[in-house]
N, C-alpha and C positions, 0 to 999 in steps of 0.2 A: 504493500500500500504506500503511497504519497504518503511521507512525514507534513508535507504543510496542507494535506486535505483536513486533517482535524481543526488546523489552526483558521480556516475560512469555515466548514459544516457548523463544528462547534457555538459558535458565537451568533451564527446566524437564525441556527436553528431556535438557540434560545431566546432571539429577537422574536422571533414568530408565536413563542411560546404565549404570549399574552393574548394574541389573536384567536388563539384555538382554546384557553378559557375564554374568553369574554364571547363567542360564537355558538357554544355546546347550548342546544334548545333552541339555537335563534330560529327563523325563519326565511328563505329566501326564496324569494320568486325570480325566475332566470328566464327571459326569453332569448331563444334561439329563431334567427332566419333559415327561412330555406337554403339560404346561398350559403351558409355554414355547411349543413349538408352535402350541396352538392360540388362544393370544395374539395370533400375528402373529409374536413375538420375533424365528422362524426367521432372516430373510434378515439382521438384523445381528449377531446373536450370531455367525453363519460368518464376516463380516465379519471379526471380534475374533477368532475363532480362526485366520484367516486370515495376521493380523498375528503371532501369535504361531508357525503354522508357519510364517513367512519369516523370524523371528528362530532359528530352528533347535531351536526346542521338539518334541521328541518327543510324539503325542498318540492318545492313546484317547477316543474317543467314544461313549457309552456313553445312549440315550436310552431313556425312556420312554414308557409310552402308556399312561396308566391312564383319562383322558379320553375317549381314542380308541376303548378296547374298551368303556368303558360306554356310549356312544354306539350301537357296532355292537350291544351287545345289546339297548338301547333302541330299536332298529330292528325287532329281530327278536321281540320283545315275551316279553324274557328279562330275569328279574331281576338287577342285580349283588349277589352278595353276600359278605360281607368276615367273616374271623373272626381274632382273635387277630393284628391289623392286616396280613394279608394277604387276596389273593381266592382263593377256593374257584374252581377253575378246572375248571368242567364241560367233556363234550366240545363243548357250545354254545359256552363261553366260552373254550374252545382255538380253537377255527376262528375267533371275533371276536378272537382278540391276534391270530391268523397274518395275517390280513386287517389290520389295523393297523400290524402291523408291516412287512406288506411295505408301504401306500403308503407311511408314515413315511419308510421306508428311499431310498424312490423320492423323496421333496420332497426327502431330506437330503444326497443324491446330486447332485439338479438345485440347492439351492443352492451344491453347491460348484462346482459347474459353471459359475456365473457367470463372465461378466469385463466388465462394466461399465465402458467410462472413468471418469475421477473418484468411483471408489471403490476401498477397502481390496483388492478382488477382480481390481483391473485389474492385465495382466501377472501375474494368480498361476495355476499351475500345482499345484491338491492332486488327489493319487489318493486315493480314496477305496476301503480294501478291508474287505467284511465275509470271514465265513467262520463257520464251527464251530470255534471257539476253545473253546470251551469245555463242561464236561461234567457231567451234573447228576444229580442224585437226587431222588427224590420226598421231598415235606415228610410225607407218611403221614396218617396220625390221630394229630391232637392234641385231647386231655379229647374223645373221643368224633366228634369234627370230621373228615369223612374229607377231606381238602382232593385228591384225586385227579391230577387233572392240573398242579398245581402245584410246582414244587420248587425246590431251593439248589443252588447252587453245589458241584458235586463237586472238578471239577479246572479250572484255566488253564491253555492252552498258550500259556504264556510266550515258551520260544523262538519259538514260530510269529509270535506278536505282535511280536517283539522284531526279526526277520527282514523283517519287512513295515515297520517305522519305520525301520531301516535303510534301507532305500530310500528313504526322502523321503516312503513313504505315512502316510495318515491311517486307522487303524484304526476301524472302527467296528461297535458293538456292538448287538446285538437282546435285549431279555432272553427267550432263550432257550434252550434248552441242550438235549442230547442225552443218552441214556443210551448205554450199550455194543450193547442191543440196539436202539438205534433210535430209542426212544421219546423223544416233544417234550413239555418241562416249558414253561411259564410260569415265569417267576422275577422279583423285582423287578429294576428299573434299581438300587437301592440296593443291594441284596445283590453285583450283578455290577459296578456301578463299585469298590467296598468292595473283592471278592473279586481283582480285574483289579491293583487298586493294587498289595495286600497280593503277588501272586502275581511281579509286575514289580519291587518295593520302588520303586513310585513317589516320585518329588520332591515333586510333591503333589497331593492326590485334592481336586477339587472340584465340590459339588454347586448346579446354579443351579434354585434353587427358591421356591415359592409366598410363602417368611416370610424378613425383611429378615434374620436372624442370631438368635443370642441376644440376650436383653435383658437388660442387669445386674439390673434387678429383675424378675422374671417375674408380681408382682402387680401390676405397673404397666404395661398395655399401648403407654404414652409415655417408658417408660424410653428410656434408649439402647442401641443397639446396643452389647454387649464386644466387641471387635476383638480381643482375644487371651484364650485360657486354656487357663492350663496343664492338662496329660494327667487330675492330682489332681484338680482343682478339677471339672474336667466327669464326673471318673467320679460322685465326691460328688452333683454337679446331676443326672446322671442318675437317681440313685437316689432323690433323691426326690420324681421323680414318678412320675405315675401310670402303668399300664399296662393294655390295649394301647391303642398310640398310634398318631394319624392324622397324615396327612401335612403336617397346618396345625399340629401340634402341636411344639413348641418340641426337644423330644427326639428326634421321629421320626431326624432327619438327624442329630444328636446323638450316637447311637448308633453309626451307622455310623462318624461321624469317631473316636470311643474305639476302638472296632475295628481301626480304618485304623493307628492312633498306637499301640496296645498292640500289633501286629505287626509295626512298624520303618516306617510311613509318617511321613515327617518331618512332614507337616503337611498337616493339612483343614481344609476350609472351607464355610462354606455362605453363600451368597451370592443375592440378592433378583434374579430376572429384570426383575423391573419396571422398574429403574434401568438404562437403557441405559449401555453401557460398565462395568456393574456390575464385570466381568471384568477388563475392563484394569488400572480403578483397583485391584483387589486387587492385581493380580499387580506393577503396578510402582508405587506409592505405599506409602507408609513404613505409614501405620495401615491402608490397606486399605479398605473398605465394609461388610464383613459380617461375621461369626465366625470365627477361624483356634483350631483345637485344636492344639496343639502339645504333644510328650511334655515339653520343660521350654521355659521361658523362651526366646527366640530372640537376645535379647545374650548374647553370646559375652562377660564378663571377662576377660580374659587381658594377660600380660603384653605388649609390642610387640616388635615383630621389623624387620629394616629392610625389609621391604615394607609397612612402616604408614607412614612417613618423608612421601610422598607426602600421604597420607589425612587426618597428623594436622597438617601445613603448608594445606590446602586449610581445615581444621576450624578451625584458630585465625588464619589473616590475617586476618578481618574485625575480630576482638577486638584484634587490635595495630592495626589499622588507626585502630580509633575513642579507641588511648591504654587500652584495659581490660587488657591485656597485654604485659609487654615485650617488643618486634623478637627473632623469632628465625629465625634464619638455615636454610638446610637443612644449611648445614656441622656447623654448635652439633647440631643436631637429630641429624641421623646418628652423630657423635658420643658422642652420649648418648642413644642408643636404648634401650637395656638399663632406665635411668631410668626409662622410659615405663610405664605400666598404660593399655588401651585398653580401651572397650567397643564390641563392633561390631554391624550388623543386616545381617543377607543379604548381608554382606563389603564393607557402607561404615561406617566409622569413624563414632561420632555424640555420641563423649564421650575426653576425656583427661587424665592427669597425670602427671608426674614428678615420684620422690624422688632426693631431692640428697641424703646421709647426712652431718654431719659428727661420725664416731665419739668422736674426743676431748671431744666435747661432749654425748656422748649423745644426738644431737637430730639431725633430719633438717627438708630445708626441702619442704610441697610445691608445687610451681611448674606454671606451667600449666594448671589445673583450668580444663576446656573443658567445656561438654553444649551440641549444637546447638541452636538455638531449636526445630528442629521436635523433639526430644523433651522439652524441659526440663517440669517439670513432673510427670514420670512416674518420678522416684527414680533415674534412669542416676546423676546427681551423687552422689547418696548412697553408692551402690555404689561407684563408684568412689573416696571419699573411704574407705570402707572398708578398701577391697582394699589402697590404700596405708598404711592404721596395719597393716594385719597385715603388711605388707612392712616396714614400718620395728619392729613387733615383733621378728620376728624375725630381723632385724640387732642386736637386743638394745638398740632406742633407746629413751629415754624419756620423748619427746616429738616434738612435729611444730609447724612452726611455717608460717607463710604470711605474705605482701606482698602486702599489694594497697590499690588505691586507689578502688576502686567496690562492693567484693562483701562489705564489710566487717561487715554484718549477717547475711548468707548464712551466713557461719562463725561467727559469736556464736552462731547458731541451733544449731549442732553442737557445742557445746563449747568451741571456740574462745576464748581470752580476750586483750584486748588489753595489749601490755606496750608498755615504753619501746624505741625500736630497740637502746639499750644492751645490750638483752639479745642481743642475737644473737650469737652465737658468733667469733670475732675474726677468723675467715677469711672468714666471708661480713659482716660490720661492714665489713672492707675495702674491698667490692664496693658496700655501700648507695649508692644514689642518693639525694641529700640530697635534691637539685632536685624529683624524681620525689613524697617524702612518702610513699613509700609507710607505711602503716599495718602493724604487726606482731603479729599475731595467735597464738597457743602455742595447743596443747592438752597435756595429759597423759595417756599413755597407761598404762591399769591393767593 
């Protein structure tokens, strides 16, 4: 074996580790396109949801075939055709999704059926159930458009769904739906992974699709991918584009995720098939691969409690370790909990600081100021320097002061001004470590 394979597995693996507790029960609703399928993608994206139902993820599957029925009707030398970004679902183009969907159903069944040795699938055990979950209405005529055998989402049956995950099963989804007297609609995979989430209050609804995510610039086809934005920010992007939209189009999926997030789904995503493991790495890597819509921000500010004690010992040894911070103990820590302001993601710890108050002096010291390497850069510091002036506000101080011996520009940038150590207050003067040098830095707070 590689001597330096433990030195990368190791460390990484336990990075992920928080993901697969904080996920065990959750929930996810996943849609898949056709074009996933008829990629090839099939046999390892099961792979990857594989991994995720033996970590104890609750899961809806939810696929499409929009590839698949244009296919059957190009067979049958039947035009597809699309209005107001859905298809007009004639009785031709109902029997080509029935036909579709059931082989679909039938590949997606034999993939989980796998058990390959030396793969994700060996030793796994998924039941895989569909059913009539769900119940639909006709889309009608729209501006003249009769769309006939197409329709939306009426009702979920939640409990039925929620009944079958219990078990250990893997729900999976056809878009198709019923009315009361019988009748079979067409509907999209997007309207029913959307509707499936909303109906469950999924953990998180994710769609693996034709386009890498959003782009921060959308006039720039090399932009980057945004990894997160807020519930505001995507209604806004929504709005100003164009309508109706296709499936290559930056909003299509866009839409459903506001949806998903303006009904209580904590957070969607859309996510590139192309990129194998596209999956994984969203779900247990800190930025993710593709787009996450979320209704606010996903750091938590808040004050610490002593189940952070742990979190925020793990967060600053390497900084004491290299001399950027002074040794502090879990005794000192626990202690002074209360002290602490933490920012967290998905319930790991990834920024922190304690205020020391000394009233007689009107001033407070703040100690501690952590942001882990993998977020810095993205304003957690800021925040948190924040959250502690309004903490030492209103303790009625009048300023805030800091020590340090490497970050000493970081805080000029904020306000921060350097004094003599004379200044500091006669109780923590006491305590100064001459040896150490530290630098002492004031701000005033307005």
């Amino acid at each position: 074996m590689d001597l330096v394979f433990p030195y990368t597995f190791v460390p990484w693996f336990r990075s992920v580790a928080p993901h697969i507790h904080a996920y065990r029960g959750k929930t996810f609703v996943i849609g898949i396109t056709g074009e996933l399928i008829a990629a090839g993608r099939l046999n390892a994206f099961v792979q990857d949801i594989s991994i995720l139902h033996a970590m104890g993820v609750h899961l809806v599957l939810v696929h499409g075939f929009r590839p698949q029925v244009n296919e059957q009707l190009h067979a049958k030398g039947h035009e597809s055709v699309f209005s107001h970004g859905m298809r007009v679902t004639d009785p031709v183009a109902l029997d080509c999704a029935q036909e579709a969907a059931g082989q679909l159903r039938f590949e997606i069944e034999a993939a989980f059926s796998q058990g390959l040795p030396n793969t994700p699938m060996a030793n796994s055990t998924i039941r895989v159930i569909s059913g009539n979950f769900l119940t639909a209405r006709p889309v009608g005529i729209v501006d003249g458009v009769d769309f006939m055998h197409s329709g939306v989402v009426r009702k979920v049956d939640a409990a039925a769904i929620r009944r079958c995950m219990d078990i250990g099963a893997l729900v999976m989804l056809s878009p198709f739906g019923f009315s009361p007297t019988g009748e079979a609609f067409n509907l999209s995979m997007e309207d029913v992974a959307t509707q499936v989430a909303i109906a469950l209050q999924a953990d998180k609804l994710l769609f693996m699709t034709e386009i890498p995510g959003i782009r921060e610039n959308q006039a720039d086809p090399d932009s980057p991918v945004d990894t997160e934005i807020a519930l505001q920010d995507a209604e806004r992007l929504l709005a100003s584009l164009p309508r109706p939209m296709h499936p290559t189009d930056p909003g299509f999926y866009l839409q459903y995720c506001v949806r998903a997030c303006r009904a209580g789904v904590e957070r969607s995503h859309i996510l590139p098939f192309a990129m194998d493991g596209a999956l994984l790495m969203e779900v247990f890597t800190h930025d993710g691969i593709g787009t996450m819509v979320v209704d606010e921000k996903l750091e938590s500010l808040r004050e610490a409690t002593s189940d952070d004690v742990g979190g925020i010992l793990k967060l600053i040894e390497p900084y004491e370790m290299d001399g950027t911070l002074v040794k502090r103990s879990r005794t000192e820590i626990e202690r002074d909990i209360a002290n602490y302001t933490v920012i967290e993601h998905d319930g790991v710890i990834f920024g922190c600081a304690a205020l020391y108050p000394y009233p007689e002096a009107k001033t407070g010291e703040m100690a501690a100021v952590t942001v882990s390497p993998q977020v810095q850069g993205q304003g957690d510091g800021d925040k948190i320097v924040k959250r502690i002036e309004q903490r030492a506000r209103a303790m009625g101080l009048d300023s805030l002061f800091v020590l340090t011996t490497r970050t000493m520009h970081w805080f000029i940038k904020r306000g921060f001004v350097q004094v003599n150590p004379d200044w500091l207050p006669e109780a923590r003067k006491r305590k100064y470590n001459w040896d150490r040098r530290s630098q002492v830095l004031v701000k005033k707070l307005g």
